[in-house]
ChimeraX commands (.cxc) that place a marker at each C-alpha (Angstrom):
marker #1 position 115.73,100.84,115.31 radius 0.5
marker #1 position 115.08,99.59,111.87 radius 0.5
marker #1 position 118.57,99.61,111.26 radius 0.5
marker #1 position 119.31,97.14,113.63 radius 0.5
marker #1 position 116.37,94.83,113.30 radius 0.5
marker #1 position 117.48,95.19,109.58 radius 0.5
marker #1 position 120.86,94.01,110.24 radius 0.5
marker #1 position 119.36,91.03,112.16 radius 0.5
marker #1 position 117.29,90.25,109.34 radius 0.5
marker #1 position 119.54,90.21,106.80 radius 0.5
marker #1 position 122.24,87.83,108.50 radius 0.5
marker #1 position 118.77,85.83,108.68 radius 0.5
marker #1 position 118.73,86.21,104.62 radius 0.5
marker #1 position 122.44,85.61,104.34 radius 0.5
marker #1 position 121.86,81.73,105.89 radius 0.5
marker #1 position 120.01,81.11,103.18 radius 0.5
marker #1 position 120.61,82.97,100.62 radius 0.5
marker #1 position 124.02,82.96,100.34 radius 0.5
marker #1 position 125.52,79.36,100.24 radius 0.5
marker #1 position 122.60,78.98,97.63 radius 0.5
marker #1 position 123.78,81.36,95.61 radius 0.5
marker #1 position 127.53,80.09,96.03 radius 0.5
marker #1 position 126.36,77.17,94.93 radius 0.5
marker #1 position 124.65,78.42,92.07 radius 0.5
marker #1 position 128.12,80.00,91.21 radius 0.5
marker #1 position 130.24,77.17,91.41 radius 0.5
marker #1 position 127.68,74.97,89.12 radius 0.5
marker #1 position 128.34,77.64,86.39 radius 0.5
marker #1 position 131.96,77.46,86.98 radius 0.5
marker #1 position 131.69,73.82,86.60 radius 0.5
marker #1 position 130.09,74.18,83.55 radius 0.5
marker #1 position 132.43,76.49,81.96 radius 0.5
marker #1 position 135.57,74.06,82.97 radius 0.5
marker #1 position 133.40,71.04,81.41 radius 0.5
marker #1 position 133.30,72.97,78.17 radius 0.5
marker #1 position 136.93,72.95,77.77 radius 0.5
marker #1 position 137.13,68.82,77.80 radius 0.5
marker #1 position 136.14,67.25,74.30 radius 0.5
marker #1 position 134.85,63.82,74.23 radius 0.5
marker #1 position 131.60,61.93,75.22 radius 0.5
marker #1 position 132.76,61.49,78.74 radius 0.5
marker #1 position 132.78,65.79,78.74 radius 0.5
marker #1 position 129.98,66.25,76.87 radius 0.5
marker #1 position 127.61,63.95,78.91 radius 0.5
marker #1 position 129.01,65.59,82.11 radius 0.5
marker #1 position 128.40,69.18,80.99 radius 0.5
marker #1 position 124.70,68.25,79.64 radius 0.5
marker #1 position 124.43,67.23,83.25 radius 0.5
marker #1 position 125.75,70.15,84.77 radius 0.5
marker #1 position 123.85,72.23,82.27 radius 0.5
marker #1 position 120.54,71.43,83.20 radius 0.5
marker #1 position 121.69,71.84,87.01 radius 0.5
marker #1 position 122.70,75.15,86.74 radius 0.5
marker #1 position 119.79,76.12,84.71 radius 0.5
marker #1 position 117.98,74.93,87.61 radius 0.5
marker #1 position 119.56,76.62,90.22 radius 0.5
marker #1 position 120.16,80.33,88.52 radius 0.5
marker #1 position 115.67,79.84,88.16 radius 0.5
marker #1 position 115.76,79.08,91.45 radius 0.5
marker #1 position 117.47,82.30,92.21 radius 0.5
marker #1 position 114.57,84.60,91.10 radius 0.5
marker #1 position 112.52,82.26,92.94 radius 0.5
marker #1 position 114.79,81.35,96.04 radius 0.5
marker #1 position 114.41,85.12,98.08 radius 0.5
marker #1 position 110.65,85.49,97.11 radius 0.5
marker #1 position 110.36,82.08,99.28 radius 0.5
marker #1 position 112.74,82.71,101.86 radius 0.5
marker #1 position 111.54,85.91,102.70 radius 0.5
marker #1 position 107.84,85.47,102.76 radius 0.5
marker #1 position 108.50,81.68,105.48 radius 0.5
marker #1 position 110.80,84.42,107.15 radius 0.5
marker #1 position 108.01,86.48,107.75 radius 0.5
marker #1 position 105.53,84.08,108.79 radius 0.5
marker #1 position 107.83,82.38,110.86 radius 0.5
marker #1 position 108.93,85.74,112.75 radius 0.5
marker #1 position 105.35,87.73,112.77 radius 0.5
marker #1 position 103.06,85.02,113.04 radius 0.5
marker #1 position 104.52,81.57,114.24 radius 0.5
marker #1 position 106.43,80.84,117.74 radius 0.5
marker #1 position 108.99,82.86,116.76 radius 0.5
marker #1 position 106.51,85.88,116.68 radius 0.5
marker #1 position 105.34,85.99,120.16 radius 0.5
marker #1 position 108.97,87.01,120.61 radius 0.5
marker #1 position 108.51,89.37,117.76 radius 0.5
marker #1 position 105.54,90.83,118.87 radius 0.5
marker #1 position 107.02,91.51,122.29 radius 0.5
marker #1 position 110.15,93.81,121.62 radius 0.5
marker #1 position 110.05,97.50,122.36 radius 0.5
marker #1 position 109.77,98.31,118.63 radius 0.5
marker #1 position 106.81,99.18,116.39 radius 0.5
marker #1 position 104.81,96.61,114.14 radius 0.5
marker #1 position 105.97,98.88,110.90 radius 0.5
marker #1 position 109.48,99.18,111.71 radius 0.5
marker #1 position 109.58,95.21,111.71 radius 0.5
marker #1 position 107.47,94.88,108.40 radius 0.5
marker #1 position 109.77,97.69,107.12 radius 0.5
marker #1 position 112.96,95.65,108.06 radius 0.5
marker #1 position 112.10,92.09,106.52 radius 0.5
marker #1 position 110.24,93.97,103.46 radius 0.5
marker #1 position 114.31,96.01,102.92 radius 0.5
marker #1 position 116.11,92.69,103.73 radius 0.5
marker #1 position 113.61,90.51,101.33 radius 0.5
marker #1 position 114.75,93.10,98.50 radius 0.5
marker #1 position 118.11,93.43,99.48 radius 0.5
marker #1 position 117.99,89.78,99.02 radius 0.5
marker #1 position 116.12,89.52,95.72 radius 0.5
marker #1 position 118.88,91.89,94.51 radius 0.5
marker #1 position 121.74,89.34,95.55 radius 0.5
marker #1 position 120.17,86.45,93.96 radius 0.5
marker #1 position 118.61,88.42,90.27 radius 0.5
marker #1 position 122.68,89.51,89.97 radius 0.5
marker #1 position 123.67,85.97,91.02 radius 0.5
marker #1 position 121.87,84.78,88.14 radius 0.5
marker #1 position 122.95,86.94,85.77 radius 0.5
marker #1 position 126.64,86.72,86.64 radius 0.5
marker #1 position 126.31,82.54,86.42 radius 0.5
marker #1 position 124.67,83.09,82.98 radius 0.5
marker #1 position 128.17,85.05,82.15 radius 0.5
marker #1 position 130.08,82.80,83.58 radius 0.5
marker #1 position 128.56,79.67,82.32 radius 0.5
marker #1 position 127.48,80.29,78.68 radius 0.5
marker #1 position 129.73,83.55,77.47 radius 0.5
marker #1 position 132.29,81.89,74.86 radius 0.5
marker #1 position 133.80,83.27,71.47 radius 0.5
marker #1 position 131.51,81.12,69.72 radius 0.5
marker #1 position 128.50,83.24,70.94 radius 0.5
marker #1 position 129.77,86.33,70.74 radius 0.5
marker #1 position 128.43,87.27,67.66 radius 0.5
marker #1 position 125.17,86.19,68.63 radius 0.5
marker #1 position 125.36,88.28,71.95 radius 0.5
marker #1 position 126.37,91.23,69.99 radius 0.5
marker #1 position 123.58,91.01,68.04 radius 0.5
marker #1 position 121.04,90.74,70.96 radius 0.5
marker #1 position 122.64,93.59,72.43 radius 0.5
marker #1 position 122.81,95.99,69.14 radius 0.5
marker #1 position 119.30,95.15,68.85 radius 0.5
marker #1 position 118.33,96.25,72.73 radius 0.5
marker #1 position 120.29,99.63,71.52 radius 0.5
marker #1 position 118.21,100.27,69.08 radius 0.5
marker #1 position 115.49,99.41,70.64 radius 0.5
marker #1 position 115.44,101.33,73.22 radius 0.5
marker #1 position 118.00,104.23,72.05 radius 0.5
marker #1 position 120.75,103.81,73.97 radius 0.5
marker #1 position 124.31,103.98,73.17 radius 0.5
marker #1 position 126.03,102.45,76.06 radius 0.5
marker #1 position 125.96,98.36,76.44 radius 0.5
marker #1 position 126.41,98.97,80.56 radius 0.5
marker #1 position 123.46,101.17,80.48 radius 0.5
marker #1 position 121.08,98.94,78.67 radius 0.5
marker #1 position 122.19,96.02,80.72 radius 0.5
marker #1 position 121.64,98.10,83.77 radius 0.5
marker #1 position 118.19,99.39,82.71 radius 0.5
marker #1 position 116.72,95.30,81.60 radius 0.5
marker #1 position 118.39,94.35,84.88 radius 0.5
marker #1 position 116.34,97.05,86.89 radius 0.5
marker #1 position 113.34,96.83,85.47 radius 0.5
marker #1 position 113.21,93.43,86.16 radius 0.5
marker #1 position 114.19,93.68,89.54 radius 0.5
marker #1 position 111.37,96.31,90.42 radius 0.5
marker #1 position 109.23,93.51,88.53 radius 0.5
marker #1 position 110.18,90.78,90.87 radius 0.5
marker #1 position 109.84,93.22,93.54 radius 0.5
marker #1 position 106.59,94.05,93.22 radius 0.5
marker #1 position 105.58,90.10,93.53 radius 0.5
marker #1 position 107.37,89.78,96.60 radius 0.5
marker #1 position 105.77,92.81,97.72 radius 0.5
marker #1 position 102.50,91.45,96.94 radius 0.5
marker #1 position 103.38,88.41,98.88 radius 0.5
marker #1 position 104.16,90.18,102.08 radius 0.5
marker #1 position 100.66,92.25,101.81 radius 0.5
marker #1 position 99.36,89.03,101.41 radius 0.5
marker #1 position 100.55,87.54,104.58 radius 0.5
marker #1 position 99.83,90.37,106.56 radius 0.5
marker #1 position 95.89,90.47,105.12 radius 0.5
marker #1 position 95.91,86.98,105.13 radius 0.5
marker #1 position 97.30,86.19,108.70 radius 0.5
marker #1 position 94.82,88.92,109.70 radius 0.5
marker #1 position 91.70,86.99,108.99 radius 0.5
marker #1 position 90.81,84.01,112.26 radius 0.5
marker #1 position 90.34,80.82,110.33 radius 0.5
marker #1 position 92.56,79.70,107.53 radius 0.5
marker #1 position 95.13,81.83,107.68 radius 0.5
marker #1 position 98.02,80.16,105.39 radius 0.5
marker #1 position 95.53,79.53,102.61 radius 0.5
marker #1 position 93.79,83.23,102.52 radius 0.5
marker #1 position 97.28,84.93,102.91 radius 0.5
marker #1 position 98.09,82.63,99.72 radius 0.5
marker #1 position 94.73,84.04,97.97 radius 0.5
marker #1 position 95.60,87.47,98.97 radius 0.5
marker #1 position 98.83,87.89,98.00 radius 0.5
marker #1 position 97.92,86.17,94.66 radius 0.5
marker #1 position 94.68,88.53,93.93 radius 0.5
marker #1 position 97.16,91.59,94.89 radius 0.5
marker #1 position 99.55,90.72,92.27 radius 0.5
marker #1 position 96.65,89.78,89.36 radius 0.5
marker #1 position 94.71,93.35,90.38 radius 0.5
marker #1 position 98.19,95.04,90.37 radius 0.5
marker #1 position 98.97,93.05,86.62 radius 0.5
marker #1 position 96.11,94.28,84.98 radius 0.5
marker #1 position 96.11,97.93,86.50 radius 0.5
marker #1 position 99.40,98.18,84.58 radius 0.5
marker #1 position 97.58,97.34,81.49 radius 0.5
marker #1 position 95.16,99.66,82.13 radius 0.5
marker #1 position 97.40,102.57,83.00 radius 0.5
marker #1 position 99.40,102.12,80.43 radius 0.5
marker #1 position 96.31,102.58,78.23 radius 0.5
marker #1 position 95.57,105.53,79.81 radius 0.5
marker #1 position 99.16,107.19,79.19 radius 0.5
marker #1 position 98.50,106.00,75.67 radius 0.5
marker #1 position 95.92,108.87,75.17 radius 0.5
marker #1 position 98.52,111.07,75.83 radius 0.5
marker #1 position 101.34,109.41,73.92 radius 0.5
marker #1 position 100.83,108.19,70.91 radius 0.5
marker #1 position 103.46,106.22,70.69 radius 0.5
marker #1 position 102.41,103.99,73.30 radius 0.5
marker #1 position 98.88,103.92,71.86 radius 0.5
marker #1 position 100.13,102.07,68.98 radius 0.5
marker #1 position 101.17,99.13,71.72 radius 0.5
marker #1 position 97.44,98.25,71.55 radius 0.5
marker #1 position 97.05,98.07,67.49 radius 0.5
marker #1 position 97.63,94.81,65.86 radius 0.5
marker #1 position 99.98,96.11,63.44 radius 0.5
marker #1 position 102.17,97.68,65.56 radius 0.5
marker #1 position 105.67,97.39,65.07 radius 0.5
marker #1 position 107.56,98.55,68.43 radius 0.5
marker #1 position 109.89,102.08,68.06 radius 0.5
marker #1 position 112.46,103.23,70.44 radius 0.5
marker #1 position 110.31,105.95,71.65 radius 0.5
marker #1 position 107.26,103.13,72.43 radius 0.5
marker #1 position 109.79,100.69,74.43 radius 0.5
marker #1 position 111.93,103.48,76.10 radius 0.5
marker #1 position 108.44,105.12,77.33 radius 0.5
marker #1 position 107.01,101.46,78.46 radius 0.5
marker #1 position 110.63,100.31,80.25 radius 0.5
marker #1 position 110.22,103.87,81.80 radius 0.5
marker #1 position 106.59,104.12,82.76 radius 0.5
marker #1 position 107.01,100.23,83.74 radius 0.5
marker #1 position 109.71,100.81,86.72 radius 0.5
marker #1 position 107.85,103.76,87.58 radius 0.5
marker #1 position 104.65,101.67,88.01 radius 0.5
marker #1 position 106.14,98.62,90.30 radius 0.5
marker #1 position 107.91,101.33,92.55 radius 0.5
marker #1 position 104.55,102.86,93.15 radius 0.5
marker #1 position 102.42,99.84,93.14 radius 0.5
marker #1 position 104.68,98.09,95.55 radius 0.5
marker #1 position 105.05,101.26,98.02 radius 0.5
marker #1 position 101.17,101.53,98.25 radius 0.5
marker #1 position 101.12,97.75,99.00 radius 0.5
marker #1 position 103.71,98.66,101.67 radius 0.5
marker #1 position 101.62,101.60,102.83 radius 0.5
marker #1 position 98.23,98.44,102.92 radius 0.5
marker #1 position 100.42,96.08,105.30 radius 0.5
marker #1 position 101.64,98.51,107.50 radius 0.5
marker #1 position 97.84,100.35,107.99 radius 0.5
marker #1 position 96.66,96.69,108.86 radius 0.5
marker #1 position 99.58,95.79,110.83 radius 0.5
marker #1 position 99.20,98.76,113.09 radius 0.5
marker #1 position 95.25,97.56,113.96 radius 0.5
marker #1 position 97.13,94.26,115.63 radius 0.5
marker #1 position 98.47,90.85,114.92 radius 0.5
marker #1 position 96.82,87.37,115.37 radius 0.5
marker #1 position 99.05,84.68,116.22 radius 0.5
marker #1 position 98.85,81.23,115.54 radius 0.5
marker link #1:1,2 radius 0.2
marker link #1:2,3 radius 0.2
marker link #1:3,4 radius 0.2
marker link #1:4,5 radius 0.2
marker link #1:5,6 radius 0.2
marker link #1:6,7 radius 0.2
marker link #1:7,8 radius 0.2
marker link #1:8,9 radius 0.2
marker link #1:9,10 radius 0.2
marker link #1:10,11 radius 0.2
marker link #1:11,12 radius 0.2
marker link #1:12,13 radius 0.2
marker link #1:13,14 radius 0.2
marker link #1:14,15 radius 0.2
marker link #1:15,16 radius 0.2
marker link #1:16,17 radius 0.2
marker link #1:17,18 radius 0.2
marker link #1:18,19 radius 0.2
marker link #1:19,20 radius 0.2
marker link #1:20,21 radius 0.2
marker link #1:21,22 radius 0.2
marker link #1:22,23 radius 0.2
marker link #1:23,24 radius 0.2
marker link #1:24,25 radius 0.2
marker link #1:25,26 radius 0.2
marker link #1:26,27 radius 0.2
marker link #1:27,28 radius 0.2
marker link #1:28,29 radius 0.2
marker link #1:29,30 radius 0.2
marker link #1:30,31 radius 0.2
marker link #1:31,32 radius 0.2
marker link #1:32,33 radius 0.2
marker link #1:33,34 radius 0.2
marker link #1:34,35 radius 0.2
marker link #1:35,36 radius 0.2
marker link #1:36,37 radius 0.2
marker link #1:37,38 radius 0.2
marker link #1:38,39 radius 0.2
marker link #1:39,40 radius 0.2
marker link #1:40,41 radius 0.2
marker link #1:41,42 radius 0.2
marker link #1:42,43 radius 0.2
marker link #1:43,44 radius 0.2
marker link #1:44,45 radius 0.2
marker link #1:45,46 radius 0.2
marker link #1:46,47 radius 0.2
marker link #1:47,48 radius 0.2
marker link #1:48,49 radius 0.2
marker link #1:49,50 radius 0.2
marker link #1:50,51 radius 0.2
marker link #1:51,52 radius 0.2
marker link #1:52,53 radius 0.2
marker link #1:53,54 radius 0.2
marker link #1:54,55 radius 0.2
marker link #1:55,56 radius 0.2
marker link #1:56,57 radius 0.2
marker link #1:57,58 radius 0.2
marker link #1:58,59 radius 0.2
marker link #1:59,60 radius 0.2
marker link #1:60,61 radius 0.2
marker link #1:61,62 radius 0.2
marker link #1:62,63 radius 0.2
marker link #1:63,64 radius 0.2
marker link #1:64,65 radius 0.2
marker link #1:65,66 radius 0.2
marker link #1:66,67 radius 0.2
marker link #1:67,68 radius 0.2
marker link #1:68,69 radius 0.2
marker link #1:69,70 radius 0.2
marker link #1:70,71 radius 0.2
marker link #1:71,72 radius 0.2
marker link #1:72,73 radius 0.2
marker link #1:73,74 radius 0.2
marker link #1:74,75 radius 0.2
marker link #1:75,76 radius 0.2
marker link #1:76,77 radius 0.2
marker link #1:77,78 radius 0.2
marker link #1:78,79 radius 0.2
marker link #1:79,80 radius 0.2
marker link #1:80,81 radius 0.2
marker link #1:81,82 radius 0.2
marker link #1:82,83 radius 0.2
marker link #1:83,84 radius 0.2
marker link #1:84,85 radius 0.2
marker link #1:85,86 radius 0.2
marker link #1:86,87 radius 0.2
marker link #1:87,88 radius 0.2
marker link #1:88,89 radius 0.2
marker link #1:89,90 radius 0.2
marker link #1:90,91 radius 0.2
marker link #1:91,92 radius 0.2
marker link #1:92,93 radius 0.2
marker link #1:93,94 radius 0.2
marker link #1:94,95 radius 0.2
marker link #1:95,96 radius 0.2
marker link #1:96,97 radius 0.2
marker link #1:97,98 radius 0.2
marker link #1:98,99 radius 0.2
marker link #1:99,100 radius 0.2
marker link #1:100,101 radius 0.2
marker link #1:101,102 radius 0.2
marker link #1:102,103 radius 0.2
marker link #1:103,104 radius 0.2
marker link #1:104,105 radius 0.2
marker link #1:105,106 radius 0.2
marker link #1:106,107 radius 0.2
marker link #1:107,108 radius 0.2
marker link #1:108,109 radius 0.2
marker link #1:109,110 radius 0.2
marker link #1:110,111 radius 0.2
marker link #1:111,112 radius 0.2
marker link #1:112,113 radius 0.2
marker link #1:113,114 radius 0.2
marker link #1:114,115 radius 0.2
marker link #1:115,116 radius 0.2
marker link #1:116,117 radius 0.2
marker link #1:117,118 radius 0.2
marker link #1:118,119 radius 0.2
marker link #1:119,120 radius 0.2
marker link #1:120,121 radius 0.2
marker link #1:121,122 radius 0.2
marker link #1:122,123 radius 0.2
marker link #1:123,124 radius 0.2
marker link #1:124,125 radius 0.2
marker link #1:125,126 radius 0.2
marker link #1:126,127 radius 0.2
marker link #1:127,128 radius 0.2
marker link #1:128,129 radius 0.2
marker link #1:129,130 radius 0.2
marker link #1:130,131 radius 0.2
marker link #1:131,132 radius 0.2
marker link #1:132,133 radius 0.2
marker link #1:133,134 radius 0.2
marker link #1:134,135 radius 0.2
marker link #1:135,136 radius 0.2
marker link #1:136,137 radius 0.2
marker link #1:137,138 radius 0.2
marker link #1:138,139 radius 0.2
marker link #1:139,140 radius 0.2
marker link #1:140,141 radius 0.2
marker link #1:141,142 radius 0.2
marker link #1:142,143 radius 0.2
marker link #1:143,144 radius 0.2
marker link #1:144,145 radius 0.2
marker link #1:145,146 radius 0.2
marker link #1:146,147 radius 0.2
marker link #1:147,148 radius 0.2
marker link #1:148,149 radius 0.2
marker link #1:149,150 radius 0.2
marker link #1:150,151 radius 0.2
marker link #1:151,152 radius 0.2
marker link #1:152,153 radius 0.2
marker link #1:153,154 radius 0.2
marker link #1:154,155 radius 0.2
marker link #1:155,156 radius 0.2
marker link #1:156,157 radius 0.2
marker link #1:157,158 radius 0.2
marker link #1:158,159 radius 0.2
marker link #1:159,160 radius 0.2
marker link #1:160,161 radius 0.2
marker link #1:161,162 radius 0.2
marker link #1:162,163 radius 0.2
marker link #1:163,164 radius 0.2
marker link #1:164,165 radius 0.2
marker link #1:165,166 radius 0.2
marker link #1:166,167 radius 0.2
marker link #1:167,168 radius 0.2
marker link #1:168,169 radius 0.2
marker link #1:169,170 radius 0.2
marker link #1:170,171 radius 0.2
marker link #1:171,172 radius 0.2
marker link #1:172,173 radius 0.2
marker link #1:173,174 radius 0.2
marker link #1:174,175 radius 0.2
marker link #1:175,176 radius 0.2
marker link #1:176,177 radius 0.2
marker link #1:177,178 radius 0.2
marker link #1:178,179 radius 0.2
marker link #1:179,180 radius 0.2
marker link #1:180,181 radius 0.2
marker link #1:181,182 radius 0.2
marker link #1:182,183 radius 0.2
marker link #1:183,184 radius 0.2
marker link #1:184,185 radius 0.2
marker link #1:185,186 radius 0.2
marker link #1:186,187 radius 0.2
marker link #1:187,188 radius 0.2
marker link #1:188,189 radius 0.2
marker link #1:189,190 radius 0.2
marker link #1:190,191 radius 0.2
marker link #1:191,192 radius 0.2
marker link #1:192,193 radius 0.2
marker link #1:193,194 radius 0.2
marker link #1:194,195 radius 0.2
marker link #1:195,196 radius 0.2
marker link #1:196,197 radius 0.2
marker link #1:197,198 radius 0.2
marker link #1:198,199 radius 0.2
marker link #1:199,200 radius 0.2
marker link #1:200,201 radius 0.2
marker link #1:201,202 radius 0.2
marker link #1:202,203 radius 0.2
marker link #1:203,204 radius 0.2
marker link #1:204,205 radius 0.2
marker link #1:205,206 radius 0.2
marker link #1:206,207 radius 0.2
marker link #1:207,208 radius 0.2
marker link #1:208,209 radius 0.2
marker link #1:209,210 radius 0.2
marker link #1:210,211 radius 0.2
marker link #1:211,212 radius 0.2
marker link #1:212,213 radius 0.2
marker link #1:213,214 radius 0.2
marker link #1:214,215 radius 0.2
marker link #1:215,216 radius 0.2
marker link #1:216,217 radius 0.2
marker link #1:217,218 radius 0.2
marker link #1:218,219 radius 0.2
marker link #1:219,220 radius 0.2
marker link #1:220,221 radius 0.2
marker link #1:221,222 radius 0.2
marker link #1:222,223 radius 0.2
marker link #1:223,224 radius 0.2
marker link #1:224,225 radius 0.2
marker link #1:225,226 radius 0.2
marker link #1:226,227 radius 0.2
marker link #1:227,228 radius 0.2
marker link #1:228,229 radius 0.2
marker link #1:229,230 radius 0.2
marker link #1:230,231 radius 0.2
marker link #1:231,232 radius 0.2
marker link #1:232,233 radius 0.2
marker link #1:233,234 radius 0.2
marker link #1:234,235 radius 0.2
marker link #1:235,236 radius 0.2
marker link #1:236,237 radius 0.2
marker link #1:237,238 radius 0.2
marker link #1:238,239 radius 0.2
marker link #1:239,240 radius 0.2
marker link #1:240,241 radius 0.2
marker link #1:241,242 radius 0.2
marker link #1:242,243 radius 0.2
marker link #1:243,244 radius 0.2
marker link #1:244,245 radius 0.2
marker link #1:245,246 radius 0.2
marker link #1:246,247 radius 0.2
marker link #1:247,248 radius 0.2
marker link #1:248,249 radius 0.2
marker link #1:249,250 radius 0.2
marker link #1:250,251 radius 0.2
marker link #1:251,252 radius 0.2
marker link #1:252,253 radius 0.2
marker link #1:253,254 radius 0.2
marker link #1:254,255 radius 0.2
marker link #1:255,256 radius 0.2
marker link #1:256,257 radius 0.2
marker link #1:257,258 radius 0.2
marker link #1:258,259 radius 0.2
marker link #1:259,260 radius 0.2
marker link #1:260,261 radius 0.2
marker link #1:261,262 radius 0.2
marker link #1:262,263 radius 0.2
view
């Protein structure tokens, strides 16, 4: 059953999401063909289009957080919720659904952005400078293949962003639980969810510095970061927001299964 209300979910998503993220794409593209023209006429145009597409690839780390937390009002709690509330399915298989779809989402939008930063800004001219960034990351963080440090910023990123959005959705669900206010305290919620789960990283991380000393050193004002700090905080990071953000899961759906109030 989640499979299906998953599939209706996610052509929800794909309304959105998509034609935002095409146009996202084509702004880049614009901006790449502008860069080709000389003259004022081009450069005014592609300062123009510049600032757009800057606009819009932020937008895309922003875009599914948004979409998917209205969806979920608007489909648990709103009119469209009574319907919701009604089908021969469980509470947690719906949360479960949207919650998959939202990061199924945020996944199509983070590589949206990343692929109109490639498509926009990656010229000759900055190659050097790229190579540079990138032969630092290696060292950095001890890898040897450019695809595999791409793919490991890219990740932990994405479990970043997807613990916020996960934080959001508890929040709406503890939020919309409460009788009075309920748009304002699932706001609160979902905000206080994502400080407490900021700073327990912090703290944890401290903790695992007793063990490794090498993280330890994070916390020293003279520290100068190794490859065996980084790798263990880029590590120990992804492992954090996957856990954080399947206990917040494991929150909703324990105060989703005591009942829903509609407004």
């Amino acid at each position: 059953m989640v499979g299906k209300l998953l599939k209706y979910d996610l052509k929800n998503q794909a309304r959105r999401l998509v034609p935002y993220c095409l146009i996202a794409l084509a702004t880049a593209l614009i901006v790449r063909l502008l860069s080709l023209g000389h003259g004022p006429v081009f450069s005014t145009l592609q300062t123009i289009a510049i600032s757009v597409d800057i606009v819009l690839l932020i937008g895309c780390v922003l875009m599914p957080l948004i979409s998917g937390w209205t969806y979920m009002i608007r489909s648990m709690y709103k009119d469209e919720g009574y319907l919701t509330n009604t089908l021969p399915v469980s509470r947690s298989s719906v949360y479960i659904a949207q919650w998959l779809s939202g990061m199924l989402g945020l996944l199509l939008c983070l590589a949206t952005a990343a692929l109109g930063l490639w498509i926009a800004f990656y010229s000759q001219d900055y190659q050097m400078v790229i190579n540079g960034i990138v032969m630092t990351g290696k060292e950095a963080l001890g890898y040897s293949s450019t695809s595999a440090l791409l793919a490991s910023v890219f990740f932990v990123y994405y479990f970043e962003m997807g613990f916020a959005m996960t934080a959001g959705y508890a929040g709406i669900v503890l939020g919309y639980r409460c009788w009075k206010d309920k748009p304002a305290k699932a706001v609160l919620f979902g905000l206080g969810l994502y400080f407490l789960g900021s700073v327990l990283s912090v703290a944890i991380l401290f903790v695992y510095g007793l063990f490794d000393p090498s993280v330890m050193e994070l916390f020293r004002e003279s520290a100068e970061p190794g490859v065996t700090m980084i790798k263990s905080i880029f590590m120990l990071g992804t492992m954090y927001y996957i856990v954080v953000s399947l206990a917040l899961d494991a929150i909703a759906l324990k105060t989703l299964s005591k009942g829903v109030n509609l407004e």
